[in-house]
C-alpha positions as CSV (number, residue, x, y, z in Angstrom):
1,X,24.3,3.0,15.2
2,X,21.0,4.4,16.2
3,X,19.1,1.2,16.2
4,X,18.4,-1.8,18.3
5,X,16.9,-5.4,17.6
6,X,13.3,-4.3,18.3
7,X,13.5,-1.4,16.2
8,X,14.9,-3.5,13.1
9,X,12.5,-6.2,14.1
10,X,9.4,-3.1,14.1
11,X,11.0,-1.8,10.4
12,X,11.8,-5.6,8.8
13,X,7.6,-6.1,9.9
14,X,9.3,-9.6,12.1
15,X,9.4,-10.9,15.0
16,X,12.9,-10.2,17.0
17,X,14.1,-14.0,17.3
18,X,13.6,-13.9,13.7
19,X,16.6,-11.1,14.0
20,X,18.3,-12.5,16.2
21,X,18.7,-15.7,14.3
22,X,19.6,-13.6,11.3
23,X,22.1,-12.2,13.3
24,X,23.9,-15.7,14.2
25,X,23.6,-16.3,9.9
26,X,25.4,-13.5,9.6
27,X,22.7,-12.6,7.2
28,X,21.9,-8.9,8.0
29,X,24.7,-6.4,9.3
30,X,25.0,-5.0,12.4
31,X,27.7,-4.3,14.8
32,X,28.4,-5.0,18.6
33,X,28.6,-2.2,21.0
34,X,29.1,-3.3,25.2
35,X,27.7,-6.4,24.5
36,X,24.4,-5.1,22.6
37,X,23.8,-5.7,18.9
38,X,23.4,-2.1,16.9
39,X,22.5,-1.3,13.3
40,X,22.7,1.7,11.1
41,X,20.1,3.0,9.5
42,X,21.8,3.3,6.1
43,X,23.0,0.0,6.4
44,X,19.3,-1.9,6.7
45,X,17.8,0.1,3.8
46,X,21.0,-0.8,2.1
47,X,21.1,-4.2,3.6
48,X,17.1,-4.9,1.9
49,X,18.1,-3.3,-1.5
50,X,21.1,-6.3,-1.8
51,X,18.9,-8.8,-1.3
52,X,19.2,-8.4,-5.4
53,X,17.9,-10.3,-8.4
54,X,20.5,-13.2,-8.6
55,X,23.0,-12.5,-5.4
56,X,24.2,-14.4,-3.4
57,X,21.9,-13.8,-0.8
58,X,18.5,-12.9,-2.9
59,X,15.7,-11.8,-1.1
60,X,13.7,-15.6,-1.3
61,X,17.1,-17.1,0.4
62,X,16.8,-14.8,3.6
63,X,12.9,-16.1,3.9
64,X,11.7,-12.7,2.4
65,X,12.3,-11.0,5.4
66,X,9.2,-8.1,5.4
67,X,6.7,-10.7,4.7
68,X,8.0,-13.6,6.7
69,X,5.1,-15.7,9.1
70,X,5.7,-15.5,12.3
71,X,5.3,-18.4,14.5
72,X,1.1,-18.4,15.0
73,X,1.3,-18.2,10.8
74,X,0.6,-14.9,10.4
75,X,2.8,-11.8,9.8
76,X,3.9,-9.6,12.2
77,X,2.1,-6.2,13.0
78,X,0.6,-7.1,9.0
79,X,0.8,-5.4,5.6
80,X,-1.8,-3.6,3.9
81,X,-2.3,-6.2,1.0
82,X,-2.2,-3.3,-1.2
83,X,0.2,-0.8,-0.4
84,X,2.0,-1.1,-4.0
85,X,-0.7,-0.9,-6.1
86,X,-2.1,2.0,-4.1
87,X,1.1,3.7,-3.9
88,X,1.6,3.8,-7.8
89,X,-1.8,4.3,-8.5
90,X,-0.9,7.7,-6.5
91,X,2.6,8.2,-8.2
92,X,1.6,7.2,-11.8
93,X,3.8,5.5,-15.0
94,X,5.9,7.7,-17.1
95,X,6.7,6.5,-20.8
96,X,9.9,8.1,-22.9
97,X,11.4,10.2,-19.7
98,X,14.9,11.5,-21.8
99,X,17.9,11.4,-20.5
100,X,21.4,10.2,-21.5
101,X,23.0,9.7,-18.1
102,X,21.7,8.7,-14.7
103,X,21.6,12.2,-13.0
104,X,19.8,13.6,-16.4
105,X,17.5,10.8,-16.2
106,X,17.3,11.7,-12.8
107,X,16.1,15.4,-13.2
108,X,13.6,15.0,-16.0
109,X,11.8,12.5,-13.8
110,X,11.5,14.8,-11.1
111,X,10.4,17.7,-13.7
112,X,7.3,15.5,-14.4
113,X,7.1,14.3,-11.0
114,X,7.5,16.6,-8.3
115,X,4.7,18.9,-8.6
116,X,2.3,16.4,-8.4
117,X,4.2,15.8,-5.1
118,X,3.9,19.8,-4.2
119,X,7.6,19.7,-4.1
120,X,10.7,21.1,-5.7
121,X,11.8,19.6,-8.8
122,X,15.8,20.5,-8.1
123,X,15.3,19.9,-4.5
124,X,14.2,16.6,-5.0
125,X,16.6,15.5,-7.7
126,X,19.6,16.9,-5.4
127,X,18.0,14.6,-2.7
128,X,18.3,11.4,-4.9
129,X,21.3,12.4,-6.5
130,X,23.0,12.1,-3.3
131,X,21.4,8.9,-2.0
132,X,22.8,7.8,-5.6
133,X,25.9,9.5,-5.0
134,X,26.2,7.1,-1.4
135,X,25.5,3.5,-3.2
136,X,23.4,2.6,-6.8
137,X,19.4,2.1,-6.0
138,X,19.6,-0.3,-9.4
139,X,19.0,-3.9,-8.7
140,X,19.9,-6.4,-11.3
141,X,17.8,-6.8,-14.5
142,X,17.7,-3.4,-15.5
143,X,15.5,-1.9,-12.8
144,X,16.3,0.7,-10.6
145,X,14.8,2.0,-6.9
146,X,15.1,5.6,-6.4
147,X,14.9,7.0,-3.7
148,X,16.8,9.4,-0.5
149,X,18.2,9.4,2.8
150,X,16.3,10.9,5.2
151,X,13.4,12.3,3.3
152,X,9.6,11.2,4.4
153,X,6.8,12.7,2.7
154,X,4.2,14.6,4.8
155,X,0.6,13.2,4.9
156,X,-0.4,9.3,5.1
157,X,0.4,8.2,1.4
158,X,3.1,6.5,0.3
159,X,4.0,7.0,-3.4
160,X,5.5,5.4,-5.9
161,X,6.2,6.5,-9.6
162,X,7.7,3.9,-12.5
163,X,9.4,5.8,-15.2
164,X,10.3,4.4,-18.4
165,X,13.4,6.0,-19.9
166,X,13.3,6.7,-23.3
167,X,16.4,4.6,-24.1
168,X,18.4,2.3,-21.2
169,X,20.9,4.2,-19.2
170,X,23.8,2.8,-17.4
171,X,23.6,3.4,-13.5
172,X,25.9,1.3,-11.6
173,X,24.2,-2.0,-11.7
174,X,26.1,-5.0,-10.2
175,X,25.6,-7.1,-13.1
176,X,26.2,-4.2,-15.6
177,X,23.1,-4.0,-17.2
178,X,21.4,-1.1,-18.0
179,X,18.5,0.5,-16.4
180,X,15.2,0.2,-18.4
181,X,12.9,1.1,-15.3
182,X,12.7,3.3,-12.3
183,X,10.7,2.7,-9.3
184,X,10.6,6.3,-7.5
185,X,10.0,5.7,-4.2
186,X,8.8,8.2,-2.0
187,X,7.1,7.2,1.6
188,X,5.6,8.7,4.7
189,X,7.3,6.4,7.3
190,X,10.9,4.6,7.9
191,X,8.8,1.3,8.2
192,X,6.4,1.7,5.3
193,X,9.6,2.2,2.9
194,X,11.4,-0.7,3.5
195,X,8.2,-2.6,3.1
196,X,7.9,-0.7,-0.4
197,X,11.5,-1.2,-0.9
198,X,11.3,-5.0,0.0
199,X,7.8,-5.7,-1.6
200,X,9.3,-4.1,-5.1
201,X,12.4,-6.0,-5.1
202,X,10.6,-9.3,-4.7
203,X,8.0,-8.3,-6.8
204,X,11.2,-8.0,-9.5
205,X,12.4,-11.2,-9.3
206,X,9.8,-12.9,-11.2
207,X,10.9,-13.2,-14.6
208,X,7.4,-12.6,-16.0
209,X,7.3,-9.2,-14.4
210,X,10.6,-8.6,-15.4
211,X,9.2,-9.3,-18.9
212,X,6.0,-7.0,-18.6
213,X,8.3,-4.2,-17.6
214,X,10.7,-4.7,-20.7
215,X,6.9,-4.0,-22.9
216,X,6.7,-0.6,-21.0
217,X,3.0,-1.6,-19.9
218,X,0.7,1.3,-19.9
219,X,-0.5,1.8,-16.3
220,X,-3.6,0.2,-15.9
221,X,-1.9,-3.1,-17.6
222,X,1.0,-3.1,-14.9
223,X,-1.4,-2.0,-12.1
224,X,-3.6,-5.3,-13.1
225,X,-0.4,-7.7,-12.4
226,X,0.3,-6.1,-9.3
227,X,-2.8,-5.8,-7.8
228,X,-3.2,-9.9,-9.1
229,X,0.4,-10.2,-7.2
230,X,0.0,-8.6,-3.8
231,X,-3.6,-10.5,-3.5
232,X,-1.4,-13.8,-3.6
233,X,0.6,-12.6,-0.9
């Protein structure tokens, strides 16, 4: 429990009454300790990815919590309108990755992907495949959110890398479906990766996204929507 209200509230990108009246909703988990609210970690980044397409509390029902206004109407600390569509212009789109099962899915990403990371292919895959191993990164839909505990990259860019499968896989979905894309995630900061994290799961709940996806867009289509979306927000 390594976290207080104004370190959630500098993470989320809000305000900390904004917490604290989540708190009182009983909309974001934390845990009392002498009095004083604590959260974990774990919990928030987990807490952000079940703000899933179609549960019961979806990220639009909890006031999108990394982009909410504050009260002088503008956001908190702000967002780099950008930050997606820079962050997979940096990580790329993969088409036709094989892979019958989630961890095999898993490794052939990171085959393609890791070196233009300068990392370890193997090191990296045993990194996600024990964030996997903890709780699913899929949201509902048929997307997925990779990405591991503890890990920052080093430098100032955040990347992002969406992976086609060659055929669906099953990986522990909530509503059962399987997953037809993968947003690698990979960041340089706690803060900047829930705001990825956040930013992708709202993007996903717009049915015509959800739609472009299921085409397998090539990358400069699927950069185009993005960059159209994030200039909206």
């Amino acid at each position: 429990m390594d976290l207080k209200i104004k370190d959630v509230a500098d993470l989320l990108n809000v305000s900390e009454t904004t917490i604290r009246r989540w708190l009182v909703e009983g909309k974001i988990p934390a845990y009392r300790i002498n009095h004083q609210y604590r959260f974990s970690r774990g919990e928030i980044q987990n807490w952000v990815m079940s703000q899933r397409l179609g549960h019961t509390t979806s990220l639009n029902e909890v006031h999108n919590p990394p982009f909410e206004p504050e009260e002088n109407g503008q956001t908190k600390g702000g967002i780099k309108q950008f930050s997606l569509y820079r962050a997979i212009h940096k990580g790329g789109v993969f088409h036709h990755i094989p892979g019958k099962t989630k961890e095999e899915t898993i490794r052939n990403s990171m085959a393609q992907i890791a070196g233009g990371l300068d990392l370890d292919a193997e090191v990296l895959s045993e990194l996600l495949w024990d964030r996997e191993s903890l709780q699913p990164t899929a949201l509902n839909n048929g997307i997925g959110i990779p990405h591991t505990r503890d890990f920052l990259l080093k430098g100032s860019q955040d990347i992002v890398t969406v992976v086609f499968p060659e055929k669906p896989i099953e990986y522990g979905a909530l509503d059962g479906k399987p997953v037809h894309t993968l947003f690698f995630l990979f960041a340089c900061e706690d803060k900047r990766h829930l705001h990825l994290l956040a930013k992708i799961a709202l993007l996903c709940s717009q049915t015509a996204f959800r739609d472009l996806l299921e085409s397998k867009p090539a990358k400069e289509v699927l950069l185009e929507y993005i960059k159209t979306w994030e200039s909206a927000i």
